[in-house]
N, CA, C and O atoms as a MOPAC input file, in Angstrom:
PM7 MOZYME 1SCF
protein

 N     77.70300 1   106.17700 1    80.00400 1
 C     77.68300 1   105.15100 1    81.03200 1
 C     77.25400 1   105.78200 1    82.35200 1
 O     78.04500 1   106.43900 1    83.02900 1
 N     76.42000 1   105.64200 1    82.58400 1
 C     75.52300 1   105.95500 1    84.33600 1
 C     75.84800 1   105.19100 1    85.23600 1
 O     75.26100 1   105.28400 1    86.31500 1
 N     77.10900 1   103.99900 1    85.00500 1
 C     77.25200 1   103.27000 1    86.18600 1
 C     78.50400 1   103.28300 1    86.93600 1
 O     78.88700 1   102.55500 1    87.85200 1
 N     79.27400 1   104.65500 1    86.11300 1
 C     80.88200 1   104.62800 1    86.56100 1
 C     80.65700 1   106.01900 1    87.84600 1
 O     79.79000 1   106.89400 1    87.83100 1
 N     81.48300 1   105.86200 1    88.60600 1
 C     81.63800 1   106.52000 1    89.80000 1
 C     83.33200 1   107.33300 1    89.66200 1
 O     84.33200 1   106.64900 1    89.44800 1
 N     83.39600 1   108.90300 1    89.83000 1
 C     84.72500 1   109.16900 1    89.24700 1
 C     85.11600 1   110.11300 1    90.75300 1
 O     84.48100 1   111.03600 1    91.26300 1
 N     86.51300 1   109.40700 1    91.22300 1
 C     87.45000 1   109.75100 1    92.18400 1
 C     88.57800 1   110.27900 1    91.71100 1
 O     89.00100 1   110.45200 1    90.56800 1
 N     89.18300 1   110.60700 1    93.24900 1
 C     90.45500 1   111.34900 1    92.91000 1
 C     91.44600 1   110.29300 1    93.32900 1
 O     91.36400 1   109.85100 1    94.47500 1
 N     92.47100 1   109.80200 1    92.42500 1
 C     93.07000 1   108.14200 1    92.87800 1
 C     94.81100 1   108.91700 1    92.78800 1
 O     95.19300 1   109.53100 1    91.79200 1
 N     95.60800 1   108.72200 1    93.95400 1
 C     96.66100 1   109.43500 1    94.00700 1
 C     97.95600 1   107.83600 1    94.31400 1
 O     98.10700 1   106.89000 1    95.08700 1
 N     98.60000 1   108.47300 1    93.07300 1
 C     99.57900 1   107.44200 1    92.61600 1
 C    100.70200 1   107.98200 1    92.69900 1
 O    100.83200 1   108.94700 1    91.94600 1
 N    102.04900 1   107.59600 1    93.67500 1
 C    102.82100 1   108.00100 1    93.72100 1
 C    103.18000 1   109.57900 1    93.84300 1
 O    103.97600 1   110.38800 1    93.36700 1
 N    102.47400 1   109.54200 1    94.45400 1
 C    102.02400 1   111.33000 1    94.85300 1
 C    101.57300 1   112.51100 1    93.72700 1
 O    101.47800 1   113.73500 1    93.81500 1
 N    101.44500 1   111.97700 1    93.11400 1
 C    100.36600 1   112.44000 1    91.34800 1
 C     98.85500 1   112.16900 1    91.35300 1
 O     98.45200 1   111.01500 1    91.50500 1
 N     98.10000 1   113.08400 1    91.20800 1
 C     96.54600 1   112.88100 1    91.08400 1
 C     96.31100 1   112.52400 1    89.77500 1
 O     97.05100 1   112.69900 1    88.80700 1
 N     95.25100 1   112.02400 1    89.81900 1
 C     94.48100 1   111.39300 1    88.66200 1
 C     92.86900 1   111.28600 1    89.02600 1
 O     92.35900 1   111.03900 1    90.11900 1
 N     92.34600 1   111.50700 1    87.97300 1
 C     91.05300 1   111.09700 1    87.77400 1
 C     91.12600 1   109.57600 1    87.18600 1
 O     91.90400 1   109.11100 1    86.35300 1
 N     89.98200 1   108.91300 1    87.94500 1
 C     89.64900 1   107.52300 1    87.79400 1
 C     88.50600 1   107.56600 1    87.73300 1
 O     87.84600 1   108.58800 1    87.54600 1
 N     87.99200 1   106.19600 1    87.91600 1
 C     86.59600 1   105.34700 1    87.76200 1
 C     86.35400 1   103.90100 1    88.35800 1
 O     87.23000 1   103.05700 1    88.55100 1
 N     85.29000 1   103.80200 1    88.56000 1
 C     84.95200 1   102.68300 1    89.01900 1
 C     83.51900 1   102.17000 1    88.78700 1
 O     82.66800 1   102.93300 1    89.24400 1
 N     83.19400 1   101.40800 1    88.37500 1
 C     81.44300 1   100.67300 1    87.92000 1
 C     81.26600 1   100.55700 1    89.03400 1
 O     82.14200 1   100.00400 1    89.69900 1
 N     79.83800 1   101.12300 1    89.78400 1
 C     79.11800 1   101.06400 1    90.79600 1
 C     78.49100 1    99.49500 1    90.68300 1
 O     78.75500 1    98.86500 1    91.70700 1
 N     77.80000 1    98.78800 1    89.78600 1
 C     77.86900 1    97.59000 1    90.03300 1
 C     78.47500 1    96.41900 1    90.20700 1
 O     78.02700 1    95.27400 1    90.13900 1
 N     79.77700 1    96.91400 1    90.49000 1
 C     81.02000 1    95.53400 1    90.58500 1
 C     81.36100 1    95.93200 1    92.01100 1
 O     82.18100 1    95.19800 1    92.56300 1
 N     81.02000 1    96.66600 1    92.51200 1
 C     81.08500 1    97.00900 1    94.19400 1
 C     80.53500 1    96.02900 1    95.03800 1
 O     79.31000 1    95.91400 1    94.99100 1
 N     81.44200 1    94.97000 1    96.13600 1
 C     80.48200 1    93.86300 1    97.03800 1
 C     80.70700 1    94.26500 1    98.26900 1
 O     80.18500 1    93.42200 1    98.99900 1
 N     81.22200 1    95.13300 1    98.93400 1
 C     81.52100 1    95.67200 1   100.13900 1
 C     82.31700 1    97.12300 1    99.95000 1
 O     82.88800 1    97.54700 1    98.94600 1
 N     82.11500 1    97.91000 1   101.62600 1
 C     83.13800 1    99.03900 1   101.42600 1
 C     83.21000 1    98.80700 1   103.34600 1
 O     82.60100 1    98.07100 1   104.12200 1
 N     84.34700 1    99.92200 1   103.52300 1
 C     84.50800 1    99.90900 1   104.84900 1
 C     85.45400 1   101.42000 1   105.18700 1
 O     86.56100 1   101.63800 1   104.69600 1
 N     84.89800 1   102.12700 1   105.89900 1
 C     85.43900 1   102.93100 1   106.49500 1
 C     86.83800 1   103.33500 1   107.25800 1
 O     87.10100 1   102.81000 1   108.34000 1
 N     87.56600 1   104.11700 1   106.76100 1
 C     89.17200 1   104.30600 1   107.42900 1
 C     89.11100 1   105.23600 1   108.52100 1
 O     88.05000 1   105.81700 1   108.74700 1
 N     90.09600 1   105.43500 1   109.20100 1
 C     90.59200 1   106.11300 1   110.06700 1
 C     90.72100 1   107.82600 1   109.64000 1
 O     90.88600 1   108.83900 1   110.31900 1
 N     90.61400 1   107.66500 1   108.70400 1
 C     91.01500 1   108.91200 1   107.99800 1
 C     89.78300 1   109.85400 1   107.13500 1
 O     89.77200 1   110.90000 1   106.48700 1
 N     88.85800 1   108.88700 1   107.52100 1
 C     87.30400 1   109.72100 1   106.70800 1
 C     87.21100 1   109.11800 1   105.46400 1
 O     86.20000 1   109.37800 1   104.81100 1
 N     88.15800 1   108.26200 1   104.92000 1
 C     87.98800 1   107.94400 1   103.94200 1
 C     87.13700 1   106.81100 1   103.81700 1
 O     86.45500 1   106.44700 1   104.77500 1
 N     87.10400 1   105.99000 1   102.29800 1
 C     86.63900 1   104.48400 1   102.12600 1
 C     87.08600 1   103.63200 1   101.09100 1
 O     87.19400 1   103.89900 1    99.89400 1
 N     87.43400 1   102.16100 1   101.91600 1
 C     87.95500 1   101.16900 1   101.19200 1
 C     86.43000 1   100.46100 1   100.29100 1
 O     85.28700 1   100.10100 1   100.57300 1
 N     87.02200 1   100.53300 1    99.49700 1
 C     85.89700 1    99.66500 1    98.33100 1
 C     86.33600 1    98.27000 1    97.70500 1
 O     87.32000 1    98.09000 1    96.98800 1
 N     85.75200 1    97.66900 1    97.96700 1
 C     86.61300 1    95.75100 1    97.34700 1
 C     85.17400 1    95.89500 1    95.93400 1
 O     84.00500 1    96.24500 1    96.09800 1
 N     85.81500 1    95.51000 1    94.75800 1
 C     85.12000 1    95.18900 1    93.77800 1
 C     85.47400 1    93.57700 1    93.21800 1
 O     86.49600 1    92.89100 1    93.24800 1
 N     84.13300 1    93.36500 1    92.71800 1
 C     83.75700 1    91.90600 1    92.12500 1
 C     84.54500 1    91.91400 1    90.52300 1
 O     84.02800 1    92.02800 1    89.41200 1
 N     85.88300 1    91.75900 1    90.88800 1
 C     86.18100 1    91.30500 1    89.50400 1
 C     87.82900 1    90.61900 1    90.01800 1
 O     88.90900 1    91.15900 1    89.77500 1
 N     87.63000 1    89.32100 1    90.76300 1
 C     88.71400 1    88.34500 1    90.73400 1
 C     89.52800 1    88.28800 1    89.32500 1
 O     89.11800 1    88.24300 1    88.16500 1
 N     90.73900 1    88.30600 1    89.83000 1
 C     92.01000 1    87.98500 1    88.63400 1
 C     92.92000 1    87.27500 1    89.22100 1
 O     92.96700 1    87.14100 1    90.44400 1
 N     93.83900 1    86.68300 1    88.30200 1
 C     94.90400 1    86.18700 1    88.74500 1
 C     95.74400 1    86.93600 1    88.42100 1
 O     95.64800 1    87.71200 1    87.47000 1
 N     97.36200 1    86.74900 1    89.66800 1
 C     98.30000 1    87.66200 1    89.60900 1
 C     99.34800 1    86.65500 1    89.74100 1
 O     99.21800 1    85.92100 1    90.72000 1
 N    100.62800 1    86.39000 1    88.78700 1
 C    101.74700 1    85.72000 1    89.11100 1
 C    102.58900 1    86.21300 1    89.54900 1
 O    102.76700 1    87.17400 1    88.80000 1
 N    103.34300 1    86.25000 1    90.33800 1
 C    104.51100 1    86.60900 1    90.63400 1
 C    105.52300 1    85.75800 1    90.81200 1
 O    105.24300 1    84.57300 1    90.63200 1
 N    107.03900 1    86.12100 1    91.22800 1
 C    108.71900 1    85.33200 1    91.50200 1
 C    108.29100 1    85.45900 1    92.41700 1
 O    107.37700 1    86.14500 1    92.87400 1
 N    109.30900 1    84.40400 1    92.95400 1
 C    109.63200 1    83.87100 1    94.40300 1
 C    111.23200 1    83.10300 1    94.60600 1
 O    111.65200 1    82.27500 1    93.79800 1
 N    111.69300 1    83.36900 1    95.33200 1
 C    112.44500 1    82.23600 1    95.70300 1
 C    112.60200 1    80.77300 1    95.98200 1
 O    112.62100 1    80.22800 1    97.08500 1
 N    112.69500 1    80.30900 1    94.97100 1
 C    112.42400 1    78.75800 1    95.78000 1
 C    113.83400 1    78.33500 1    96.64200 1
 O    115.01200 1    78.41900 1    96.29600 1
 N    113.28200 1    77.89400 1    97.78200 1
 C    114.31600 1    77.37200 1    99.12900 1
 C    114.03400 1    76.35600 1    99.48200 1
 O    113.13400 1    76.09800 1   100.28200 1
 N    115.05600 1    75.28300 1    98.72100 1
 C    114.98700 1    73.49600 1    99.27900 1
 C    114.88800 1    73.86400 1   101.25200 1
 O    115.65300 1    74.55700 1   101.92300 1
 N    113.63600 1    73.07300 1   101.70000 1
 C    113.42500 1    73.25600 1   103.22500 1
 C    114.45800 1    72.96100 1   104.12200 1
 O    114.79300 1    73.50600 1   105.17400 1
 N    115.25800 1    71.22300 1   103.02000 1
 C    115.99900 1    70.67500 1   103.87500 1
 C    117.57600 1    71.37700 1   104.04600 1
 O    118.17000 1    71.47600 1   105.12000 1
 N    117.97700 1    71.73500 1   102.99700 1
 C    119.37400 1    72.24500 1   103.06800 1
 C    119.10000 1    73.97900 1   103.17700 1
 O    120.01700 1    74.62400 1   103.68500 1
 N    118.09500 1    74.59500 1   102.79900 1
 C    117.88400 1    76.17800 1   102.99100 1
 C    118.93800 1    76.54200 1   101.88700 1
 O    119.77800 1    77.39000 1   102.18900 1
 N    118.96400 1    76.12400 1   100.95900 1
 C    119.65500 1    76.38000 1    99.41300 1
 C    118.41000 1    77.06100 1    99.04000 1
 O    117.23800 1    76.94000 1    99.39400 1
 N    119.27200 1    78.10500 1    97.89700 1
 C    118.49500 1    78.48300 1    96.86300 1
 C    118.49800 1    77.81800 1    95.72700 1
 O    119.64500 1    77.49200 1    95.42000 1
 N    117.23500 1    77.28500 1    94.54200 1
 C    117.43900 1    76.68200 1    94.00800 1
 C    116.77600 1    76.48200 1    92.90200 1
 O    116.46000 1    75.61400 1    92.08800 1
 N    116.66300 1    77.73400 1    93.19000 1
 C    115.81500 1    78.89700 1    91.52500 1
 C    114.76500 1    79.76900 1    91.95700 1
 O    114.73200 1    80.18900 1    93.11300 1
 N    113.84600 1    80.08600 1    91.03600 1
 C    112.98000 1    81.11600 1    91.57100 1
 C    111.73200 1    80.33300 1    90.68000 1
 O    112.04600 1    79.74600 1    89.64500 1
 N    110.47200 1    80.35400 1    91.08300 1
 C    109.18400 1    79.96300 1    91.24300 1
 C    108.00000 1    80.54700 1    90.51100 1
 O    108.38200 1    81.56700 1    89.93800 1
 N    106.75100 1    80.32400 1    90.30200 1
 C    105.92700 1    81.38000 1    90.43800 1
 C    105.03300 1    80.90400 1    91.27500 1
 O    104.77500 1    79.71200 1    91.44400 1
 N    104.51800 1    81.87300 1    91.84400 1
 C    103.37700 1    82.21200 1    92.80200 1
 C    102.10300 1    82.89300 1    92.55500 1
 O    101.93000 1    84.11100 1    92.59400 1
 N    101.22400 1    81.99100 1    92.29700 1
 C     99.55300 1    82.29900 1    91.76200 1
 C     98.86400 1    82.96500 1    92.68300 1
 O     98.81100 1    82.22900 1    93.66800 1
 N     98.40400 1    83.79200 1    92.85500 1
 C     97.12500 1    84.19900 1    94.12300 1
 C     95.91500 1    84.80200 1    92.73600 1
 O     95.89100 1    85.09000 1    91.53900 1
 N     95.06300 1    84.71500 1    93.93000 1
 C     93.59100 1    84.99100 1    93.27400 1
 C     92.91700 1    86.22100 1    94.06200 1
 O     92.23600 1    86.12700 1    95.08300 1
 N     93.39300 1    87.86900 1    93.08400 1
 C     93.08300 1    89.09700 1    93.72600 1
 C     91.79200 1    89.40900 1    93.44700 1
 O     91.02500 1    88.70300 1    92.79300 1
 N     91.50600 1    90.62800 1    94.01500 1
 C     90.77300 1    91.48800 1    93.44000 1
 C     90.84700 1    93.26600 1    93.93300 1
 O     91.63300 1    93.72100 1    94.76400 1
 N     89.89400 1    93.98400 1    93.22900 1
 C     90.33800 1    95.13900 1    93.16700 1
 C     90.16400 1    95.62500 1    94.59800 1
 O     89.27300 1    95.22100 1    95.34600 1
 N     91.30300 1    96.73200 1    94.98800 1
 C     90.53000 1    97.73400 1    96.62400 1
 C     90.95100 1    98.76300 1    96.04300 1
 O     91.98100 1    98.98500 1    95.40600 1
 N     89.91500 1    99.48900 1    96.35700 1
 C     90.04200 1   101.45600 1    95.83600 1
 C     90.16000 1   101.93600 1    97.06400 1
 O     89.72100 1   101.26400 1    97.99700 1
 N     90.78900 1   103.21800 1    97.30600 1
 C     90.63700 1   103.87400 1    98.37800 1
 C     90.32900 1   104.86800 1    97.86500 1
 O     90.83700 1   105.28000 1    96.82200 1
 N     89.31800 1   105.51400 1    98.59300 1
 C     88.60100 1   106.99100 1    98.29000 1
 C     88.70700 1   107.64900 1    99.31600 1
 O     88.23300 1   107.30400 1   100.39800 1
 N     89.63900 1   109.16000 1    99.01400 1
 C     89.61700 1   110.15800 1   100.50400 1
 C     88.12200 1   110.62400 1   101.24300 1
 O     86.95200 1   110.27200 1   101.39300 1
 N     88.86200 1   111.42000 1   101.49100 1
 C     86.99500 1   111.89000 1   102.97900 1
 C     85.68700 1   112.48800 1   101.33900 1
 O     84.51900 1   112.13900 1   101.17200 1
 N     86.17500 1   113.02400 1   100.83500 1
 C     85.25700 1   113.75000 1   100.00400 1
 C     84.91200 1   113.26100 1    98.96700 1
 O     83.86200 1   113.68400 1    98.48300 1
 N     85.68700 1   112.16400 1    98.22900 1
 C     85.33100 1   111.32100 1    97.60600 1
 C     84.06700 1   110.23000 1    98.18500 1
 O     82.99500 1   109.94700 1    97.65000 1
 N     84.65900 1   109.76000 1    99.48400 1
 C     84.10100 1   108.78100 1   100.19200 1
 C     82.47100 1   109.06400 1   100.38800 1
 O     81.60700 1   108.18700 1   100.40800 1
 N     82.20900 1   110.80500 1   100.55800 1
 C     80.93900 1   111.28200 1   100.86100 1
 C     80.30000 1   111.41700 1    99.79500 1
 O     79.07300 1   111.34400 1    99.86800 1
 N     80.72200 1   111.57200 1    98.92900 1
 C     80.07700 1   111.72800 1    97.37900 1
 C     79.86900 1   110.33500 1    96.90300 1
 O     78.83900 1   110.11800 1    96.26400 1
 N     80.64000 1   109.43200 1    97.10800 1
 C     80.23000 1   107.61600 1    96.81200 1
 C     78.70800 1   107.47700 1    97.80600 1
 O     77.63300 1   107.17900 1    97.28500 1
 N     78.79100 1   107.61500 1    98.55200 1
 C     77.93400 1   107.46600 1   100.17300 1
 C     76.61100 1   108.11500 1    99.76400 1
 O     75.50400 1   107.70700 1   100.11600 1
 N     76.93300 1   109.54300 1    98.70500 1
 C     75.39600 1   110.38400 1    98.97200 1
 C     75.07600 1   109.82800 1    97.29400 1
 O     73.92000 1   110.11700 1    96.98600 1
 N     75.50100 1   109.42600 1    96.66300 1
 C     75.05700 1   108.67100 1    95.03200 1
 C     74.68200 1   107.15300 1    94.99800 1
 O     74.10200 1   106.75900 1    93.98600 1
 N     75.00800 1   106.07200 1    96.20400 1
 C     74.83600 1   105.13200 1    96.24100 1
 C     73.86600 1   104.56400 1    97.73500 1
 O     73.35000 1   103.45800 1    97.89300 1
 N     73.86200 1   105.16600 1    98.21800 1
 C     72.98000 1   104.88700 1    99.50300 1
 C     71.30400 1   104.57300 1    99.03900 1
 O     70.61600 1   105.32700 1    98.35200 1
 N     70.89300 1   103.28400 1    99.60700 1
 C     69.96500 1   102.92400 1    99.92900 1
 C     69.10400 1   103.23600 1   101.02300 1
 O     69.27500 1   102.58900 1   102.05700 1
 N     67.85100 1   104.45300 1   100.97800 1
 C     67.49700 1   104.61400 1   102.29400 1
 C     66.08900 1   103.85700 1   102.18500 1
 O     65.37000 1   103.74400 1   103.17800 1

């Protein structure tokens, strides 16, 4: 596969090697830190609990679910970020 891009993705203070398809990439944006945020094109849904709270009495009065419609953000450190930057750049 020529289209995966491989970072260093730090989880709970544990490194790992990852991946990411360079064509599911629709934006990136630059951090404070040298690094880069990457948003990829692959919407999902995520359910989660909630509390449900009658408005009028502020009772609890079970718990809920809550739909949102995500998608992926990678963060890539400074050296990752430059190696995405010098393999994908359009000049």
């Amino acid at each position: 596969m020529k289209n995966q891009f491989f970072y260093t993705a730090t989880i709970e203070g544990k490194e790992y090697m990852a991946s990411l398809n360079v064509n599911k990439v629709i934006r990136s944006l630059g951090n404070d830190e040298g690094g880069l945020i990457i948003i990829l094109d692959d919407f999902n849904e995520r359910v989660t609990q909630q509390p449900d709270i009658d408005p009028k009495t502020n009772k609890f009065k079970g718990m809920k679910n809550l739909r949102e419609t995500v998608q992926s953000e990678i963060h890539l450190n400074k050296e990752d970020a430059e190696r995405f930057k010098n393999a994908t750049n359009i000049e």
